[in-house]
C-alpha positions in Angstrom: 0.0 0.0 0.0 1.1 3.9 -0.7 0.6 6.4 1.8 -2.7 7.9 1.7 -3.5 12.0 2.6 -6.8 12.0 4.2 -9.1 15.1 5.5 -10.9 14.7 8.4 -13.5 17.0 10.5 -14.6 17.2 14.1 -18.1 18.6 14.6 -19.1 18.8 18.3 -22.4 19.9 19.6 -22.8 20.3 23.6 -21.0 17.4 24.8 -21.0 14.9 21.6 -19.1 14.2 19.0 -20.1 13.2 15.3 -18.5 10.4 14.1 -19.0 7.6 11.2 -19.7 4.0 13.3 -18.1 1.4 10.9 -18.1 -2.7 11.7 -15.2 -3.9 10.3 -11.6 -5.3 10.2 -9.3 -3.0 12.0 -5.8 -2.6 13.5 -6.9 -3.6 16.6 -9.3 -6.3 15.3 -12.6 -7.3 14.1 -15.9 -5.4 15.2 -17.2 -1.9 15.7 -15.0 1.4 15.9 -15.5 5.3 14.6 -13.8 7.8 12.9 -14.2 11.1 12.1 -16.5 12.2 8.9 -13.6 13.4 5.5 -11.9 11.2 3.1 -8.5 10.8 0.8 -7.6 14.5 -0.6 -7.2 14.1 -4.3 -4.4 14.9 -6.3 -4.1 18.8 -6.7 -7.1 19.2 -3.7 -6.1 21.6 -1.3 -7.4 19.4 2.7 -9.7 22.2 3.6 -11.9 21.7 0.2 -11.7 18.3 0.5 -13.1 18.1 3.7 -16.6 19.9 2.3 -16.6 17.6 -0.8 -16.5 14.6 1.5 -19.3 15.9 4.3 -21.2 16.8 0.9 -20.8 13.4 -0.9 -21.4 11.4 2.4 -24.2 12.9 4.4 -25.1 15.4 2.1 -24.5 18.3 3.9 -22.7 21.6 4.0 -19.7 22.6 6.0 -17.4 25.2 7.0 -14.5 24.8 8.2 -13.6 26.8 11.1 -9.6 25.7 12.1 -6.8 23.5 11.3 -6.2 21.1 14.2 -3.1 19.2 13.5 -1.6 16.8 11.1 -1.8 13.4 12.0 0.6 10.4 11.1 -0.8 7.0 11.5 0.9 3.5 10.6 -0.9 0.3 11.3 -1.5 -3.3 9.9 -4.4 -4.9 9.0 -4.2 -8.9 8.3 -0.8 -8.1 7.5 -0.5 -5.3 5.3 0.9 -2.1 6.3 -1.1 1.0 6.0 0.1 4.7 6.6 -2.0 7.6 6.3 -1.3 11.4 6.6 -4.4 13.2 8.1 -5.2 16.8 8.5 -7.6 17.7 10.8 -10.2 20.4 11.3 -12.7 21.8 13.8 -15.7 22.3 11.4 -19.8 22.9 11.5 -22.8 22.4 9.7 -24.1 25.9 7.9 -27.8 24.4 7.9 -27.9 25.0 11.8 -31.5 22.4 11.7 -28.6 19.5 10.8 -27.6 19.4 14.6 -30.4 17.9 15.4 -30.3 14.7 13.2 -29.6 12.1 15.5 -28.1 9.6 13.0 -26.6 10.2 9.4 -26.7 7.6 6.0 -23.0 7.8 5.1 -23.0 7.3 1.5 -20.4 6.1 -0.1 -19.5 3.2 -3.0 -19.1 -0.1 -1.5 -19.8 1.1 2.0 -22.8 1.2 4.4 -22.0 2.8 7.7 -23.8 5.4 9.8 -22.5 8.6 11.7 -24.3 10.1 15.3 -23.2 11.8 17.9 -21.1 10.2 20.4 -21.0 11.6 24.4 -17.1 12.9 24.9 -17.8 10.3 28.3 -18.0 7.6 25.9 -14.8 8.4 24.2 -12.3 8.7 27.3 -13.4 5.2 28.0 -10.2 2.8 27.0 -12.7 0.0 24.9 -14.0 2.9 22.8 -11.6 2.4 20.0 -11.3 5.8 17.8 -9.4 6.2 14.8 -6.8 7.6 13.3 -4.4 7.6 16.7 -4.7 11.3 18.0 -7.7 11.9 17.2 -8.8 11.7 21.0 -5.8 14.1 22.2 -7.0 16.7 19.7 -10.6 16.6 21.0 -9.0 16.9 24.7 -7.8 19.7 23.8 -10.7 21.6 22.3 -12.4 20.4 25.1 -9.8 21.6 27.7 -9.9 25.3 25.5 -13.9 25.5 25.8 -13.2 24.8 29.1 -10.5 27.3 30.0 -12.9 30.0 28.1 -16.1 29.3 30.3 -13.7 30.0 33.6 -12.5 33.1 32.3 
């Protein structure tokens, strides 16, 4: 396998998180984990437009995105094969503010039937939750941790 580039966008609402629920193989094994709502960046793409092609081909909805995160390097295995993707990640939102209260998206894509809802942060600090790529849950500490620091202030 190449390296892939991959786009990826956090969307929070109170204290949830929206996130694609797939059931498959993993790096970690076979069953249920979640990921973040983007895709592969296509040759000549700049990440940010990517990011609003992909939450428009998959859902069907409009984004903006609001800040760049941090880049993300991931290598794992599955049954053997080594995969390594480059991610850049984004804080984004929905510009149709009636999409925040869908409970569960239809993520569309070829070969693919998976679902994305909103996840309680609680649920994602506990160790069986298994998030992907690596980092992901460091990143959403820290906008957590910033919202936080803002309300004391």
């Amino acid at each position: 396998m190449k390296p892939r580039a991959t786009s990826l966008g956090i969307i929070m609402k109170e204290n949830k998180i929206l996130l694609e629920k797939q059931n498959k193989k993993h790096s970690k094994g076979n069953g249920i984990f979640y990921r973040p709502l983007g895709g592969t960046i296509e040759l000549g793409e700049r990440s940010r437009d990517t990011l609003v092609r992909e939450f428009k081909e998959e859902i069907d909805a409009d984004i903006e995105v609001k800040s760049y995160l941090a880049c993300l390097e991931n290598i794992y295995q599955v049954d053997g094969q080594v995969g390594h993707e480059i991610t850049q990640l984004y804080s984004a939102g929905f510009t149709e503010k009636q999409l925040y209260e869908v409970e569960q998206f239809k993520v569309t894509e070829p070969g693919k039937k998976s679902v994305a809802l909103w996840v309680p942060l609680e649920t994602l600090w506990n160790e069986e939750f298994i998030l992907y790529p690596e980092g992901v849950k460091e990143e959403v500490r820290k906008i957590v941790g910033a919202c936080e620091e803002g309300e004391r202030r």
